[in-house]
Every structure is written in structure tokens, then in C-alpha cells.
Rosetta silent file (secondary structure, phi, psi, omega in degrees, C-alpha in Angstrom):
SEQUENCE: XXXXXXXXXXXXXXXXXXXXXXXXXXXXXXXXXXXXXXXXXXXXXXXXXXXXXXXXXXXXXXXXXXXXXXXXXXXXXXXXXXXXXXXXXXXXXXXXXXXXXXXXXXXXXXXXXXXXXXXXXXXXXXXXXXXXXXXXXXXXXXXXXXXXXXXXXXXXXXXXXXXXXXXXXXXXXXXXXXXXXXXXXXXXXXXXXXXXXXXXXXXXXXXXXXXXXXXXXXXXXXXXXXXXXXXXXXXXXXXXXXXXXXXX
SCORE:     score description
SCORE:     0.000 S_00000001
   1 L     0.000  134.642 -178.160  -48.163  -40.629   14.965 S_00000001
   2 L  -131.591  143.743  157.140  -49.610  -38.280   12.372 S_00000001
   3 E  -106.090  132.574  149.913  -51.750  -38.736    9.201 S_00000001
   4 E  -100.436  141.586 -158.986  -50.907  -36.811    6.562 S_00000001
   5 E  -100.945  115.277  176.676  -53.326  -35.435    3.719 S_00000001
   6 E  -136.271  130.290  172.941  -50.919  -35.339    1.061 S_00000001
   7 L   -76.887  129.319 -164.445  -51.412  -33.608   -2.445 S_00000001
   8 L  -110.130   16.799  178.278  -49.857  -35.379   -5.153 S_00000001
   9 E    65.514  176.935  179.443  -50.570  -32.541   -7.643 S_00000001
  10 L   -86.021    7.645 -170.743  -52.661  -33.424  -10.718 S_00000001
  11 L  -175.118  -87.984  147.746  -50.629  -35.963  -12.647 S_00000001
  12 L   -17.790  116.577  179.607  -47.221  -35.250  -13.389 S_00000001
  13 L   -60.013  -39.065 -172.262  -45.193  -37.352  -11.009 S_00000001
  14 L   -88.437  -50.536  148.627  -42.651  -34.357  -10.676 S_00000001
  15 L   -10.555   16.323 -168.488  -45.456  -32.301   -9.560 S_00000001
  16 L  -140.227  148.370 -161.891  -45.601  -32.784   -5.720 S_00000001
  17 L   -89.608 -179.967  179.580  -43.576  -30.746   -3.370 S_00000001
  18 H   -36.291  -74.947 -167.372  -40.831  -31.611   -1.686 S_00000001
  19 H   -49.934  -40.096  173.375  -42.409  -32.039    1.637 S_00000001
  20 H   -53.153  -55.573 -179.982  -44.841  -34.541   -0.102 S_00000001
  21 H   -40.273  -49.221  158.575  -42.495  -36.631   -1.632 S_00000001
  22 H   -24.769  -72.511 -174.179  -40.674  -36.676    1.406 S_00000001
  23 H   -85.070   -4.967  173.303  -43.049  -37.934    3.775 S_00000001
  24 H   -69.450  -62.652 -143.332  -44.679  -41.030    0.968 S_00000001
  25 H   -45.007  -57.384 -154.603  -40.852  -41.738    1.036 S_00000001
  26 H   -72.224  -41.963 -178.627  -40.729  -41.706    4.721 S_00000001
  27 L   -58.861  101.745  174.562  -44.511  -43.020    6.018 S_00000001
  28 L   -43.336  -14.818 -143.875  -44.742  -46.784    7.077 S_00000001
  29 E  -140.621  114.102  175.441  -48.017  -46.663    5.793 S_00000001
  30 E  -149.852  125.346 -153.863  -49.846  -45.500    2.675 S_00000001
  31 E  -130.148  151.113 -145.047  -52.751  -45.209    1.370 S_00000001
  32 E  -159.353  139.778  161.281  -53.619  -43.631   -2.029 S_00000001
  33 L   -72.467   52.645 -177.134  -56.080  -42.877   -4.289 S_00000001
  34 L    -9.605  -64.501 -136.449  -55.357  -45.242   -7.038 S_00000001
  35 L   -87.778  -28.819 -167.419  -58.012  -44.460   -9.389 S_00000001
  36 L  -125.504  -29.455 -156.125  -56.352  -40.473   -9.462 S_00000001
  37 L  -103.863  145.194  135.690  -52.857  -41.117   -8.230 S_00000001
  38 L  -154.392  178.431 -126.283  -50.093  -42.821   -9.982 S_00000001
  39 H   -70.688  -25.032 -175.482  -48.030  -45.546   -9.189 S_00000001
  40 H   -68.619   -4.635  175.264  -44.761  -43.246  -10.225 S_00000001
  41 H   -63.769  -52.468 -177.641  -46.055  -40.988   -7.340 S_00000001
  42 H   -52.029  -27.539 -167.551  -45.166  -43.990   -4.716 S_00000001
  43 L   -48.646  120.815  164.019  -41.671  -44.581   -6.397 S_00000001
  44 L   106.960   11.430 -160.745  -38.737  -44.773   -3.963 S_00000001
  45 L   -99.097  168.066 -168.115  -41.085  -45.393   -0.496 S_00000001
  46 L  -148.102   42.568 -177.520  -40.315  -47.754    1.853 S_00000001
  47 L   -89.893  152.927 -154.406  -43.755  -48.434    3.562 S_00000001
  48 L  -109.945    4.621 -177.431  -44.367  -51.499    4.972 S_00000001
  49 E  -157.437  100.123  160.434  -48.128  -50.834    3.837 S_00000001
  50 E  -138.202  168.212 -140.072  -49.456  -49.893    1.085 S_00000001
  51 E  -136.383  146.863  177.994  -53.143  -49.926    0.394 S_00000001
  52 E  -117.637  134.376 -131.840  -55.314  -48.164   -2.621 S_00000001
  53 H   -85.256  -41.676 -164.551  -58.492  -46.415   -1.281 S_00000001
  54 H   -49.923  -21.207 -169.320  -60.532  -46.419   -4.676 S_00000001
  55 H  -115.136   24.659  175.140  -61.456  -50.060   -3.605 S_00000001
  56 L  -100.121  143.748  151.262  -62.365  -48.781   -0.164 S_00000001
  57 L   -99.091  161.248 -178.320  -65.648  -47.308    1.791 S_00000001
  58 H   -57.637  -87.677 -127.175  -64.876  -44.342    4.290 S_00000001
  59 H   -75.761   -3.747  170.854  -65.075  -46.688    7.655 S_00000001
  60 H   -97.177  -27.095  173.531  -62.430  -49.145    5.949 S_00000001
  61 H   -48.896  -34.168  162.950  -60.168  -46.730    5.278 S_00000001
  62 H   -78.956  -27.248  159.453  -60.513  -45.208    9.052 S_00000001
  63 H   -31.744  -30.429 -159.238  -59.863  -49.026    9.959 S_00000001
  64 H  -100.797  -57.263 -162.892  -56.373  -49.023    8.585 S_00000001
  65 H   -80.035   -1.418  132.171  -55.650  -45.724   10.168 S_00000001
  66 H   -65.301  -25.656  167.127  -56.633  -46.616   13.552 S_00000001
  67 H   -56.337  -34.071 -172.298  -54.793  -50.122   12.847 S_00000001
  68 L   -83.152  -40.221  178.090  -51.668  -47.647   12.156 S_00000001
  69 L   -61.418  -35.611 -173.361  -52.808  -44.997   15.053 S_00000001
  70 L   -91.629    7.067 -147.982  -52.307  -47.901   17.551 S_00000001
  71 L  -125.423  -38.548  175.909  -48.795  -48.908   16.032 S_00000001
  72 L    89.038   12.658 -174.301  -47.617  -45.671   16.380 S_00000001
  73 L   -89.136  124.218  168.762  -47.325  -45.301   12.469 S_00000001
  74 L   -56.141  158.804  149.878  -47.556  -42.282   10.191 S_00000001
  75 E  -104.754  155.116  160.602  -49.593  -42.339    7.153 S_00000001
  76 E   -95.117  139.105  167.782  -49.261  -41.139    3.855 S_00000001
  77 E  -145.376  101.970 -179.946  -52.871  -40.749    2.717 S_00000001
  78 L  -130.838  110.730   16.767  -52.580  -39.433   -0.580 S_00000001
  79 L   118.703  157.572  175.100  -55.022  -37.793   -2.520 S_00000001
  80 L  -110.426  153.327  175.505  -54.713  -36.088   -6.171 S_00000001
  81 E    40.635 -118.373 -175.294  -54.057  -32.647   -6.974 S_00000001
  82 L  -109.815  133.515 -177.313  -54.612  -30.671   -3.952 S_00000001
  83 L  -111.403   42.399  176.210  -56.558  -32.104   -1.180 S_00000001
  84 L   -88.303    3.339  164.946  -58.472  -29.453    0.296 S_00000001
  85 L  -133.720  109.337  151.890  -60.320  -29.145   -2.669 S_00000001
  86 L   100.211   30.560 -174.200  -62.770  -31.663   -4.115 S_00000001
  87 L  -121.237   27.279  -46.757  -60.558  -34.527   -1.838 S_00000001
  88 L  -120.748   61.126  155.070  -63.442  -35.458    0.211 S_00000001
  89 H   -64.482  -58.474 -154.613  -60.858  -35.041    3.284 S_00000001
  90 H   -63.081  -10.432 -178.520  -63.184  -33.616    5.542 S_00000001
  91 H   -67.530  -47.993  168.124  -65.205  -36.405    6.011 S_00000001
  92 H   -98.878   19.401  174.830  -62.205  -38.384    7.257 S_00000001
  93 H   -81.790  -66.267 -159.594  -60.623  -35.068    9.445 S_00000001
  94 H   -39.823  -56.717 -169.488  -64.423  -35.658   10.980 S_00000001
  95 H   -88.484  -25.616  176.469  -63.504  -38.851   12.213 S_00000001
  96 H   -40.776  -86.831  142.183  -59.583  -38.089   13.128 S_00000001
  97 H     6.452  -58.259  167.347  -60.933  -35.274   15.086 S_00000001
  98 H   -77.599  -40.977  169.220  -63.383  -37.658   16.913 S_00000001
  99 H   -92.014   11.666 -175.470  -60.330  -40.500   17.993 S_00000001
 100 L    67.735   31.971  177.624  -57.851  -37.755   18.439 S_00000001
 101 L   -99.953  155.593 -165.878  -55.401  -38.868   16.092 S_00000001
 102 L   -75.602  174.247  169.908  -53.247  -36.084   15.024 S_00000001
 103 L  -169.393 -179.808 -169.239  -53.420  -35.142   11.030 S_00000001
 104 E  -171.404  155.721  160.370  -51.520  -32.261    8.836 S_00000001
 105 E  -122.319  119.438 -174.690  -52.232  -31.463    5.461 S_00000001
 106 E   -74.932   90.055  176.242  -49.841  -31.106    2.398 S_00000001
 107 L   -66.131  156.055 -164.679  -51.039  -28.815   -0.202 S_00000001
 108 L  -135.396  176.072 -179.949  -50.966  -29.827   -3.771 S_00000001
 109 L   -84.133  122.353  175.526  -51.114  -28.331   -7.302 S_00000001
 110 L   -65.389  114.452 -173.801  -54.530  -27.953   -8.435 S_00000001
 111 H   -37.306  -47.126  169.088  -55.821  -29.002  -11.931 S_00000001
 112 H   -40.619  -31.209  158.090  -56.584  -25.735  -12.248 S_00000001
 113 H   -64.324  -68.190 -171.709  -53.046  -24.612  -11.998 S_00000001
 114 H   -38.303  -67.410 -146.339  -52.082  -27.754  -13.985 S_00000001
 115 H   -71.723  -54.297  150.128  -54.613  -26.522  -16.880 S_00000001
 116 H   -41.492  -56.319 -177.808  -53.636  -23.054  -17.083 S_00000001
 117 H   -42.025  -37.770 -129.157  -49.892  -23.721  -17.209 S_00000001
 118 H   -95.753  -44.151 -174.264  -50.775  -26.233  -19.936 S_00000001
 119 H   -92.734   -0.077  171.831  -52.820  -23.218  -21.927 S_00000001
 120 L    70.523   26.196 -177.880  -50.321  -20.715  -21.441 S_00000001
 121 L   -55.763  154.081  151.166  -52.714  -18.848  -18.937 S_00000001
 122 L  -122.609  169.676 -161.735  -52.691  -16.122  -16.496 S_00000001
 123 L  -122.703  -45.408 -161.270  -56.408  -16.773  -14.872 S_00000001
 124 L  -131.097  108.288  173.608  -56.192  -12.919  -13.351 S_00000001
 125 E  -125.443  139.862  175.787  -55.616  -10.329  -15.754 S_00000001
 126 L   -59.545  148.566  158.603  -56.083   -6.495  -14.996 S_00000001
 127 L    89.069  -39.438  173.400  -59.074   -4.823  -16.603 S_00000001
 128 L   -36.925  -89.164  174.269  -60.267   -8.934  -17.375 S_00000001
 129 E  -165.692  145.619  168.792  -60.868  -10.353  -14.373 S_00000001
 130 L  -124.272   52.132 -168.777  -59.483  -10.579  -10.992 S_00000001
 131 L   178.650   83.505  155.528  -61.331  -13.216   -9.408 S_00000001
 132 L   -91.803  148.298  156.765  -61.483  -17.062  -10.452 S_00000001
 133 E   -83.569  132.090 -162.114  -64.370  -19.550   -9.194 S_00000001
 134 E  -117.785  120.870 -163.731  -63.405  -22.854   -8.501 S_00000001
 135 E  -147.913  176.455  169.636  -66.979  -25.183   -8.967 S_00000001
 136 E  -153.583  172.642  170.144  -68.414  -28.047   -9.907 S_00000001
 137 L   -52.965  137.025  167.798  -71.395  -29.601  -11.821 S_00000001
 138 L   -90.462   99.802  154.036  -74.375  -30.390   -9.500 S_00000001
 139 L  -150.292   24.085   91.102  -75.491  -33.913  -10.111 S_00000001
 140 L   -93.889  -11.161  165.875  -75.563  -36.180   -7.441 S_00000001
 141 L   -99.310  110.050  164.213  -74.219  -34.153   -4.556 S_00000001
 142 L   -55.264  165.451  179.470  -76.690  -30.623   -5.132 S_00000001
 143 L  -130.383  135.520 -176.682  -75.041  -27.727   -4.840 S_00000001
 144 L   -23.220  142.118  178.597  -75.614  -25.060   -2.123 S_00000001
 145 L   -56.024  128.537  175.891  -78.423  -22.311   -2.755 S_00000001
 146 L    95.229   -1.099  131.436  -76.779  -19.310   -4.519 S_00000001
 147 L   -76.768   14.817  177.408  -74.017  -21.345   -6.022 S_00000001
 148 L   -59.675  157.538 -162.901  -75.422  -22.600   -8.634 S_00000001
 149 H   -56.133  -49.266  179.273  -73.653  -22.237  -12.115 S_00000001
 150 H   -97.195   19.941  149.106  -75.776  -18.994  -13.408 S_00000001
 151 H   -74.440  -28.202  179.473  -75.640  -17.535   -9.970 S_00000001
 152 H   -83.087  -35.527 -162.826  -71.993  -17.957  -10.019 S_00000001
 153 L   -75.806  -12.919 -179.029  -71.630  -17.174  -13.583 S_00000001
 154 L   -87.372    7.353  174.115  -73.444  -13.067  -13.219 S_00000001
 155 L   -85.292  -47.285 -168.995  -70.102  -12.288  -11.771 S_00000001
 156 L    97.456    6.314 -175.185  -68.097  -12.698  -15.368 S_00000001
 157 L   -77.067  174.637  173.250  -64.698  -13.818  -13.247 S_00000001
 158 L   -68.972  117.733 -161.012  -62.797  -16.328  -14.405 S_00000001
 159 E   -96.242  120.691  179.147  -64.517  -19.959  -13.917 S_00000001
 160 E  -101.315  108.517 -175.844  -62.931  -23.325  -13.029 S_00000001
 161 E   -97.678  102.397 -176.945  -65.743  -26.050  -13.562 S_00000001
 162 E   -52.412  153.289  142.983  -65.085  -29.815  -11.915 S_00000001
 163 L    64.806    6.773  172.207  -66.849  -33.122  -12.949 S_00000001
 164 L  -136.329   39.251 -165.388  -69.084  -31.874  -15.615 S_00000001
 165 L   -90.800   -4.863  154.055  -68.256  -32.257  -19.140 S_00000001
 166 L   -63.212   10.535 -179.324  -70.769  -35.489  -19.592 S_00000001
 167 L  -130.555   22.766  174.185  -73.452  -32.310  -18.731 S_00000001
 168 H   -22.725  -90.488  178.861  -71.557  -29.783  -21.147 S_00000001
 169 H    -0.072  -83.683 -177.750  -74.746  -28.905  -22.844 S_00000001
 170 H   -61.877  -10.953  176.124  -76.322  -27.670  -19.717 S_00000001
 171 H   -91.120  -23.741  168.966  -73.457  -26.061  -18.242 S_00000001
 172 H   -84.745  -11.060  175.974  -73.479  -23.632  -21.550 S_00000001
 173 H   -70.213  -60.501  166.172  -76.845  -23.196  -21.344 S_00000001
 174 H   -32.369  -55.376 -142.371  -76.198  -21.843  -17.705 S_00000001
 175 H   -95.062   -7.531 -179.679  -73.093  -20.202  -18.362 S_00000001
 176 H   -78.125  -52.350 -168.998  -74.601  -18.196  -22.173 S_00000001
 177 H   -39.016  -48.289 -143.948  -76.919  -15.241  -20.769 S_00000001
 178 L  -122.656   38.789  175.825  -74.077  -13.589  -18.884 S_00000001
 179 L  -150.771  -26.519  161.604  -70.491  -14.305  -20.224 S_00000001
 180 L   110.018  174.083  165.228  -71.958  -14.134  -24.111 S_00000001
 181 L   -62.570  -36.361  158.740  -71.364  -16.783  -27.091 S_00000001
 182 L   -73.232   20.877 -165.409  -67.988  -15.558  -27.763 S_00000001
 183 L   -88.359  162.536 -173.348  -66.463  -15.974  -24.783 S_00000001
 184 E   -90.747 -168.102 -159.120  -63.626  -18.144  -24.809 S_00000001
 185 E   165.150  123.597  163.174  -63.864  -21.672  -23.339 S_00000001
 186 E  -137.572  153.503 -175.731  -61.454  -24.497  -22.864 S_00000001
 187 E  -139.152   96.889  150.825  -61.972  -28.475  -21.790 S_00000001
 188 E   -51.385  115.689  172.041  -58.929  -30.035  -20.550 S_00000001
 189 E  -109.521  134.470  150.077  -58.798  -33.852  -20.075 S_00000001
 190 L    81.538   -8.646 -173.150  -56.093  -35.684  -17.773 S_00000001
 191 L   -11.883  136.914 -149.665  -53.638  -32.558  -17.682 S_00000001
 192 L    39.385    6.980  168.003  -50.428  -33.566  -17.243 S_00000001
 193 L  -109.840  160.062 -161.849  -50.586  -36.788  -17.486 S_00000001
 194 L   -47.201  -51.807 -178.390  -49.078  -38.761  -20.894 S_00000001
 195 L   -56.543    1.180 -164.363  -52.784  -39.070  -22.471 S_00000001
 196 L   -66.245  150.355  174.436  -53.320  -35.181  -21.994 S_00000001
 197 E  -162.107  165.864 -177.661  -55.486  -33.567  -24.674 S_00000001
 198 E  -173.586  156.606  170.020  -57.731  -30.025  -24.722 S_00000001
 199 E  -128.748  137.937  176.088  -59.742  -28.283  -26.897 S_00000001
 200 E  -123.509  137.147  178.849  -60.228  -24.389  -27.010 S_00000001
 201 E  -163.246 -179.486  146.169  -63.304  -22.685  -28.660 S_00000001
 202 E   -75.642 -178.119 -178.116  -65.949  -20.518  -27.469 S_00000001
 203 H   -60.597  -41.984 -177.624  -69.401  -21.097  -25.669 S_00000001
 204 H   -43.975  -52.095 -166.276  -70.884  -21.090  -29.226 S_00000001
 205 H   -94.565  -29.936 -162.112  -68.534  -24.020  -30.743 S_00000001
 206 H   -45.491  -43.455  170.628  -67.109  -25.448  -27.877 S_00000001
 207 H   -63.251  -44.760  169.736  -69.529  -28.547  -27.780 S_00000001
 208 H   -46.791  -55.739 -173.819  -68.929  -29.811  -31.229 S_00000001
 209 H   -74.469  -22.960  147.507  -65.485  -29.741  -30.713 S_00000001
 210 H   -55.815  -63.718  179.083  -65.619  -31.610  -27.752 S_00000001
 211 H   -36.351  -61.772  169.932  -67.796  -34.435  -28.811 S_00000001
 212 H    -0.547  -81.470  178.235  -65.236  -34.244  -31.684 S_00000001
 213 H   -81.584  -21.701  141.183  -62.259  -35.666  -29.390 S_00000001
 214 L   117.741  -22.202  163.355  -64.541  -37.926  -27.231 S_00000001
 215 L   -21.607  112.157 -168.779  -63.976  -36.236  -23.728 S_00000001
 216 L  -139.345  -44.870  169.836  -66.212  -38.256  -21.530 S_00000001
 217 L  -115.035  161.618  144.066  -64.215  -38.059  -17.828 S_00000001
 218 L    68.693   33.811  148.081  -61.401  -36.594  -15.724 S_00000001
 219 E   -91.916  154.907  143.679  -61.768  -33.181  -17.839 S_00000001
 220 E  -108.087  143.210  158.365  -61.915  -29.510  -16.645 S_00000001
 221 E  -114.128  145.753 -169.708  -63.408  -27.034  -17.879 S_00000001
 222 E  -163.360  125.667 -159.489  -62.380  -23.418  -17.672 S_00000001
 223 E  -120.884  158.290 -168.773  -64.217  -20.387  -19.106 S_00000001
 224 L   133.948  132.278  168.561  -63.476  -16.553  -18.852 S_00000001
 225 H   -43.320  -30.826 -175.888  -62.072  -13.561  -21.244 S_00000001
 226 H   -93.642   63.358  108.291  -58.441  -13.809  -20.132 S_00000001
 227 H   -85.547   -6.439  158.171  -58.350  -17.240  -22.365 S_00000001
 228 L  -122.455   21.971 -145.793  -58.776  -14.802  -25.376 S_00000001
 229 L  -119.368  135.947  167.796  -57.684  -11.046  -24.458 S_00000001
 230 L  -116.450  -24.735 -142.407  -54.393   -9.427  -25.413 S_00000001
 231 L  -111.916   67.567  162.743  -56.145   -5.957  -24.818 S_00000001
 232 L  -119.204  152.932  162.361  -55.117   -5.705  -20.678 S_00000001
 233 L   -47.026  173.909  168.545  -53.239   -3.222  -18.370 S_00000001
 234 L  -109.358  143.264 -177.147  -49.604   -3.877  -17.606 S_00000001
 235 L   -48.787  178.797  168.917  -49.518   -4.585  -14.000 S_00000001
 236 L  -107.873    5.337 -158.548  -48.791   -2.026  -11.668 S_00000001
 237 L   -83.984  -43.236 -171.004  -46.064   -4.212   -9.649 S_00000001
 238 L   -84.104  -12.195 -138.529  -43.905   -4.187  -13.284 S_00000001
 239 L   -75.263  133.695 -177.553  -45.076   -0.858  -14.318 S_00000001
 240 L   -88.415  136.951 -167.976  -41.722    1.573  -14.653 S_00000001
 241 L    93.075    6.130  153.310  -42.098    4.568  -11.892 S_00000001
 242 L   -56.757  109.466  176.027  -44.461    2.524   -9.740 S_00000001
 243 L  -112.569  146.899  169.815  -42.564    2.665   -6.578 S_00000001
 244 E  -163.926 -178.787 -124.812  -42.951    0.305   -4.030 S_00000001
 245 L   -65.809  -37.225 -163.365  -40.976   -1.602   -0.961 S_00000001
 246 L   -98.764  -23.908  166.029  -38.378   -3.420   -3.727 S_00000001
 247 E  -158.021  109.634 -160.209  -37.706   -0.468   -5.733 S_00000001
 248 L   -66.249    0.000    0.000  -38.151    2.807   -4.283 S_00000001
């Protein structure tokens, strides 16, 4: 018996790999994040259980999977976009870990991935940046010392911010001293999924035009110079007389 942590990507049904798809198909058992998940993810399974988390506490949710651990049943326990980040797995690895029940993790397509594709992005451009942050908002979980948003933000890489576009305001206030007014700035809601909408502006504008469209949850935001630059090297991997293992 295994649980598997399985990333259902961030929307988009057709998003989830193989192996995920596979094992919801396959898993007597399943448990889902409703509230993040949807139901066309589940399509085609043939679990004899399936249960949606969002209306769950942590210790009922370990309930079912010890009811399943003693059964001998895998789970599907699946999670949105990928869920080693911002999938509050570890909390129930913590307890796995403590009964011994076996577990595996699926990786899943990130919003971040999702949001670039969606903006026609590369995140890491030479001469740009070579280095996105993947973050969040601080407001009811704090956030470690030295990550805070203008600690993170004196690098200038490219920034993915979770969870915080009800605290826009204050995240541009953070984020103006060191990346400037012009910098470019986009706030994705729901990516990939049918209801998807974004706005692109700079730090300067960027709030208007949000309020504008009404963004209030389930947005990212993601700030950085390769959303407006044209003016980069060419790679060196493409570059012609760059030799290297594939073309000598």
C-alpha cells in the first residue's frame, strides 16, 4: 500500500502527467482537493472511495488513510499544481513517516509554469535574469527572517508571488525601491482554467488595472524584466560555432 502525493497541474485537466493520471485511474481510494482540483481531473477512475479534503481537518484526512493503510489500499491524494510547493504535504508526510505507511510523490505543473506559458514567457533570459523566486505574501503564516518580499526583491531575479493580490498595494510598495516603477508586472487569475483572465502593466499602473478586472483570489503574480525585454543574448546552447557534446 502506498499514498501517493499527486500533482494535478494547475487547472487544465490535460495538464497532469501520465503517471498521475494513471494512478487516480488506478487508486481504490481518493482523496482530492476539491476547492483547487477539478472534477474532470477524476474522470475515468474507478475508486471505490472518493472523498474531497477541502471539507476536511489534517487528523480526518490521516483517518481515511490509515482506514485505507489497513485495507491494503493505495491512495490517490491529489493536490493542485505541483505538490511540493505550497501543498501543505509535509504536514501529512510528518504523520506517514510516524505510522510507517509508505508514500511517493508525483510532480505537477506549477502555476508558475502554467502563467508563463499563458504570457508567452521565458522566466530566464541571458543578460535579464537567471534566477526566479518562487514566494508568497506573509499574512497569516509569517514568513521566515530574510525572506521577506524586499529582502527577496534586492536580488532583481525574476519573482513568482503566491496568495497575495488582496495585499497588492503592499507588495508594490515592497517590491518599488529595487526593481523600479517600470518594471514589468503581470497578475494572473485561475490560469488555465475556462474563467482565466490577466492583466500586464508595470509596478507604476499595475494596481489600477487590477482593481479594474476585480481580481480578488486564486491569482499570481509575477514580476521581473524578462516580461518586457527583447534586448537579450542569444543563448550559447543555439549560438552557431558553440560546440558542445551534440554538435561538435
Amino acid at each position: 500500500m502506498t499514498v501517493y502525493f499527486i500533482g494535478a497541474g494547475p487547472g487544465d485537466p490535460e495538464l497532469i502527467t501520465v503517471k498521475g493520471q494513471r494512478l487516480i485511474r488506478s487508486c481504490p481510494v481518493i482523496i482530492y482537493a476539491g476547492s483547487l482540483v477539478p472534477a474532470a481531473v477524476l474522470e475515468g477512475h474507478a475508486a471505490e472511495t472518493v472523498v474531497n479534503s477541502a471539507e476536511l481537518h489534517l487528523e480526518q484526512i490521516i483517518d481515511l488513510i490509515k482506514t485505507a493503510h489497513a485495507k491494503g489500499q493505495d491512495v490517490a491524494r491529489v493536490h493542485s499544481g505541483d505538490p511540493s510547493l505550497y501543498g501543505a504535504i509535509g504536514e501529512q508526510i510528518r504523520y506517514l513517516r510516524e505510522l510507517q505507511i509508505p508514500f511517493e510523490i508525483i510532480p505537477g505543473v506549477t502555476a508558475t509554469a502554467a502563467c508563463a506559458a499563458l504570457l508567452g514567457a521565458e522566466l530566464t533570459l541571458p543578460d535579464i535574469s537567471q534566477s526566479v523566486i518562487l514566494t508568497r505574501y506573509a499574512d497569516k503564516t509569517a514568513m521566515p527572517v530574510g525572506e521577506e518580499l524586499g529582502n527577496l526583491a534586492q536580488h532583481g531575479a525574476t519573482m513568482a508571488i503566491h496568495l497575495g493580490v488582496n495585499h497588492l498595494e503592499k507588495i508594490l510598495a515592497e517590491l518599488l525601491p529595487h526593481y523600479g516603477a517600470d518594471c514589468p508586472i503581470a497578475v494572473i487569475h485561475r490560469a488555465t482554467w475556462p474563467d482565466q483572465d490577466w492583466v500586464v502593466g508595470t509596478l507604476e499602473d499595475i494596481a489600477e488595472k487590477v482593481a479594474a478586472k476585480g481580481f480578488r483570489r486564486t491569482a499570481l503574480i509575477l514580476v521581473g524584466r524578462v516580461l518586457g525585454s527583447d534586448h537579450f543574448s542569444e543563448s550559447s546552447l543555439y549560438r552557431a560555432g558553440h560546440a558542445h557534446l551534440y554538435r561538435p
